[in-house]
C-alpha positions as CSV (number, residue, x, y, z in Angstrom):
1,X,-3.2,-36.2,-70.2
2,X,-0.7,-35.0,-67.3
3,X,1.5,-33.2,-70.0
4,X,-1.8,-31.8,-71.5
5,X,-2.6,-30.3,-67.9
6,X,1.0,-29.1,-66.8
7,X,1.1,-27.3,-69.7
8,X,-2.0,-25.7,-69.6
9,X,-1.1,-25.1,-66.1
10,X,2.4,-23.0,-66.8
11,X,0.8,-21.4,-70.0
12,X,-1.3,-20.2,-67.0
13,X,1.2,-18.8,-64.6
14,X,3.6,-17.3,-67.1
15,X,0.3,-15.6,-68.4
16,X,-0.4,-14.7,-64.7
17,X,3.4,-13.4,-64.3
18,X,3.1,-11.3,-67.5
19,X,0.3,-9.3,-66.1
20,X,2.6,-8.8,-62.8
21,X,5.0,-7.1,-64.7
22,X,2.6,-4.7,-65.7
23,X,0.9,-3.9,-62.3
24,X,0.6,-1.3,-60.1
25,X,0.7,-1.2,-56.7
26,X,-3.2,-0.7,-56.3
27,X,-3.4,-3.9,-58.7
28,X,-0.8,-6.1,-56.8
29,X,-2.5,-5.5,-53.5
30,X,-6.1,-7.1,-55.2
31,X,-4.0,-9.5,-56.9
32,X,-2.2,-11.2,-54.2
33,X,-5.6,-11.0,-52.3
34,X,-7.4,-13.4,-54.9
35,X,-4.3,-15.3,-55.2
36,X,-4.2,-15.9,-51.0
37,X,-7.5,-17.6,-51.8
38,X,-6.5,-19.8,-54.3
39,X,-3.7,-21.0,-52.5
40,X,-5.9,-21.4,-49.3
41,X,-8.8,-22.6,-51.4
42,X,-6.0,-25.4,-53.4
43,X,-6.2,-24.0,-57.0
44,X,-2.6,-23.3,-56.8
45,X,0.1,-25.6,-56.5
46,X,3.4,-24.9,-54.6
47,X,5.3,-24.3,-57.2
48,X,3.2,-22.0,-58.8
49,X,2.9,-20.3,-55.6
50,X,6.7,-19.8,-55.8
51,X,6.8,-18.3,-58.8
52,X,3.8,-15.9,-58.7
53,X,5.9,-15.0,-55.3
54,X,9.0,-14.3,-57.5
55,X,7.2,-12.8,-59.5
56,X,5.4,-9.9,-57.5
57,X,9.3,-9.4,-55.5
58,X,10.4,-8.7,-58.6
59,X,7.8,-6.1,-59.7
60,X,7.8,-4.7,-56.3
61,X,11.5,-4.0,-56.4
62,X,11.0,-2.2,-60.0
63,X,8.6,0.4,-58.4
64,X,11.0,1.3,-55.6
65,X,13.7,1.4,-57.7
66,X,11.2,3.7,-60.1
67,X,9.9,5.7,-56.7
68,X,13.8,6.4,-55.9
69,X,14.7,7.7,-59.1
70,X,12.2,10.0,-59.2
71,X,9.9,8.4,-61.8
């Protein structure tokens, strides 16, 4: 039953992670506002925390690089 719910936890996160890829800054600003609650609430585990947090850097750094180039 633990497998059963890790899984179903990382299906969760890498489906969470595929819609940060896809933001925009508008939607990363409501995003990281829900996920503050979770975290502060305890519906999100460390880990998961970490690589939401990877997650959004990395998109971040994508629309910079976008932003410098013009685009």
């Amino acid at each position: 039953m633990r497998n059963r719910k890790a899984a179903e936890v990382k299906a969760d996160v890498e489906a969470r992670i595929a819609q940060i890829e896809q933001m925009t800054l508008e939607q990363i600003g409501a995003f990281q506002c829900r996920i503050l609650t979770e975290i502060t609430n305890g519906g999100i585990e460390p880990r998961e925390a970490s690589a939401l947090d990877r997650a959004l850097r990395k998109r971040l750094k994508a629309i910079e690089q976008q932003l410098r180039e013009g685009g």
